[in-house]
C-alpha positions as a Markdown table, in Angstrom:
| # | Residue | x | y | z |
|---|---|---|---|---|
| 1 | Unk | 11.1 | 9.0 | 11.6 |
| 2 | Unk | 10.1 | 6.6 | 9.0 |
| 3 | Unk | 8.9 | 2.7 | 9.8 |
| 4 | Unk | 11.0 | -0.1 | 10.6 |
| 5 | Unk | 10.7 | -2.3 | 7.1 |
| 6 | Unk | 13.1 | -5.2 | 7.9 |
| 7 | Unk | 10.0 | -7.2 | 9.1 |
| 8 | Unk | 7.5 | -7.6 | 5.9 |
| 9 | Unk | 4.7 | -8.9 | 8.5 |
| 10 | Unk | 5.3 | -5.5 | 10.3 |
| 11 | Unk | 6.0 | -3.7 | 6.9 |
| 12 | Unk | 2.5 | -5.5 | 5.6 |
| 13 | Unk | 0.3 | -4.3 | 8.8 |
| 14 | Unk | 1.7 | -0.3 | 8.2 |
| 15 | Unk | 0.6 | -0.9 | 4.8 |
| 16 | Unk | -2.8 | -2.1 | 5.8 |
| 17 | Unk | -3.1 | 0.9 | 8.5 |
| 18 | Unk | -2.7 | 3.3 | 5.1 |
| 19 | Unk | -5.3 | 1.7 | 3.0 |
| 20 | Unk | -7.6 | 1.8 | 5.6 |
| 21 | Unk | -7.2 | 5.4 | 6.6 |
| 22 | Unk | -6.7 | 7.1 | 3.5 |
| 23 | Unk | -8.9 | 4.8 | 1.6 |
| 24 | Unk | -11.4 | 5.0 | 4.5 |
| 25 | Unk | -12.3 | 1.2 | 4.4 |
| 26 | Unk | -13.3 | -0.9 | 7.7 |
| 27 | Unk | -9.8 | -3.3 | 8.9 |
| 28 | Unk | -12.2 | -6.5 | 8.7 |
| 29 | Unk | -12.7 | -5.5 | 5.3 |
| 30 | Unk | -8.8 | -5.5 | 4.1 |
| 31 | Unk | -8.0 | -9.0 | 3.4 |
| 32 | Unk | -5.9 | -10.4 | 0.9 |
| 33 | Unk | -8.4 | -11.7 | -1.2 |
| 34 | Unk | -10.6 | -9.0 | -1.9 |
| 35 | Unk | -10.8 | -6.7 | -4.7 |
| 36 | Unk | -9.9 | -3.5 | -4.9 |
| 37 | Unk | -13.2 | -2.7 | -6.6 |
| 38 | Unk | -15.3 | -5.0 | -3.6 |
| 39 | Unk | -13.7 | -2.3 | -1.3 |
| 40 | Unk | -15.5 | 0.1 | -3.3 |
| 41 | Unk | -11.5 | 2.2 | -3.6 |
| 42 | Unk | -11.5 | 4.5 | -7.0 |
| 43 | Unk | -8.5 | 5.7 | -8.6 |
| 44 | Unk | -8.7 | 8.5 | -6.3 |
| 45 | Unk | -8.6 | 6.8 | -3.5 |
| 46 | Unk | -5.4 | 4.5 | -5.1 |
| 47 | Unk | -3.3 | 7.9 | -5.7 |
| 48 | Unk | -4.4 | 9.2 | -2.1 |
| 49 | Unk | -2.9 | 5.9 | -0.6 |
| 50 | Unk | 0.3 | 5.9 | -2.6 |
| 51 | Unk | 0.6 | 9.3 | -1.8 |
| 52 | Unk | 0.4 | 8.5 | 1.6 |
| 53 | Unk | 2.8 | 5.6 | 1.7 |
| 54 | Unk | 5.0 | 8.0 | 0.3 |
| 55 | Unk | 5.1 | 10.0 | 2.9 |
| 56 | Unk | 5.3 | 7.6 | 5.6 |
| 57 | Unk | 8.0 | 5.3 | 4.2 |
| 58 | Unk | 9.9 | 8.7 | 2.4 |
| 59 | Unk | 9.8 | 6.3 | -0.7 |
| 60 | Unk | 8.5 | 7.5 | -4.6 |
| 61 | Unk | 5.9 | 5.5 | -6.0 |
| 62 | Unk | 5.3 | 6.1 | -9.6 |
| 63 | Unk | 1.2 | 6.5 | -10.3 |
| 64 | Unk | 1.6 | 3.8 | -12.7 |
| 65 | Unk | 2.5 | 0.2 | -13.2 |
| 66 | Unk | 1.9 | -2.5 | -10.8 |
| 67 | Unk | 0.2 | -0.4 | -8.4 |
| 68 | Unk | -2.5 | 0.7 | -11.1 |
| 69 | Unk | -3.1 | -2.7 | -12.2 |
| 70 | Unk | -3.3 | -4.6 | -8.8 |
| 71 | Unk | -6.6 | -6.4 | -8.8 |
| 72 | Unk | -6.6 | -7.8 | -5.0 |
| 73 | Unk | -5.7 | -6.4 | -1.6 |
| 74 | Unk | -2.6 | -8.1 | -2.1 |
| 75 | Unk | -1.5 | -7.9 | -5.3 |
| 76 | Unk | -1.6 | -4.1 | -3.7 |
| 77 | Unk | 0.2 | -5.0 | -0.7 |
| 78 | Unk | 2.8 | -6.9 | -2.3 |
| 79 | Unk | 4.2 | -4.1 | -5.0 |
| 80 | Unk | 4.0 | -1.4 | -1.9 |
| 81 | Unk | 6.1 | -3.9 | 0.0 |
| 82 | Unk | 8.5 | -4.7 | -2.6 |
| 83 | Unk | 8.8 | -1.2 | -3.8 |
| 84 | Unk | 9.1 | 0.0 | -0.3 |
| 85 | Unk | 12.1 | -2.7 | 0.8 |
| 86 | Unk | 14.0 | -2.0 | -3.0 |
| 87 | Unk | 14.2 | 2.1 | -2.6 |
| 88 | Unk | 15.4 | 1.3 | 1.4 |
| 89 | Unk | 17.8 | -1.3 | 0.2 |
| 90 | Unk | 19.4 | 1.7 | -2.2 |
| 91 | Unk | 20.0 | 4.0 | 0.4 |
């Protein structure tokens, strides 16, 4: 059963759940602001969470684009989101 991803706050915190896990990174530690470098995640780490998001929210991610050049928790969080709500809103 995938996620409910009608509410991005909801959508946001499942996101957050995944970067932590797979990325193996402390909660407090995931805020918007921070880097992806200051949370010490290498490209391994990137492909291991979009891997994972792809599973959970049975969407593709490509390995490329905005996810490879997101520079900030956020920036992160936002094209997962978006990318997440576009391949939903398709089906």
């Amino acid at each position: 059963m995938t996620p409910d991803i009608s509410d991005r706050n909801k959508l946001v915190d499942e996101i957050i759940d995944v970067i932590c896990k797979e990325g193996m990174v402390d909660r407090e530690k995931v805020k918007p602001d921070a880097t992806i470098e200051s949370l010490d995640l290498k490209s391994i780490d990137i492909v291991m969470i979009l891997t994972a998001i792809e599973e959970k929210f049975d969407v593709y991610i490509p390995m490329d684009g905005s996810f490879q050049d997101a520079k900030t928790v956020q920036d992160l969080i936002d094209a997962l989101a978006d990318r997440i709500q576009k391949e939903k809103n398709k089906a």
